[in-house]
N, C-alpha and C positions, 0 to 999 in steps of 0.2 A: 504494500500500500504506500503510495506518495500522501505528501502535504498537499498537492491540490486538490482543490476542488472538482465534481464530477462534470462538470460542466467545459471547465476547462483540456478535462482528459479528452470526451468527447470529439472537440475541436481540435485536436493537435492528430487523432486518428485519422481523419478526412474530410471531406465535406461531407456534412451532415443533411438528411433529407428534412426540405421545410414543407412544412403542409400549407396546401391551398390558401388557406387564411392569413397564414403567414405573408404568402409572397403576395397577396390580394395588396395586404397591406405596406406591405412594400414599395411595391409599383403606385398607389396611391400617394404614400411622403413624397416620391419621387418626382410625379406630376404634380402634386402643390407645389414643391419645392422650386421646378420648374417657372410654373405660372406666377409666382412669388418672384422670381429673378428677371422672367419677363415683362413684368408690372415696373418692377425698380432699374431695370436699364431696355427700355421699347427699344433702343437701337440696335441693340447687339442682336435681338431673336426677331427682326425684321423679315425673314422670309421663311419664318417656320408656320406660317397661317396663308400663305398665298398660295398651296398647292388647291387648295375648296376654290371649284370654281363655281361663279353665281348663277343663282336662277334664271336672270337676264337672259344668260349670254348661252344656257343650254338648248341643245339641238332637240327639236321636240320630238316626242316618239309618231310616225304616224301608219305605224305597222294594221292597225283595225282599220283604218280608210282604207286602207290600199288593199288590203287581201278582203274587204266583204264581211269583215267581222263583225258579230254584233252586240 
């Protein structure tokens, strides 16, 4: 038996399997943390919202007129 703790042994064996909720919640800090750094400098994340393209500007579908659809 060592002085550490079980937690720590754990960690030093491999990576360790996270459960669903875990990494849920993971990925969420990450996307605030995000949108947080995007709030506090607009310039630097300047073209990480311009791939959505607008309503405007989409090709409309018109597959039921043309085939008889009803």
């Amino acid at each position: 038996m060592s002085d550490k703790p079980q937690d720590q042994q754990e960690e030093q064996k491999g990576p360790r399997k996270v459960s669903l909720a875990d990494a849920i919640k993971q990925k969420l800090a990450q996307k605030k943390a995000e949108q947080a750094e995007a709030k506090a400098n607009p310039k630097a994340a300047g073209n990480a919202n311009q791939s959505a393209k607008s309503q405007m500007t989409k090709k409309v579908n018109n597959q039921r007129r043309r085939t008889g659809g009803s």
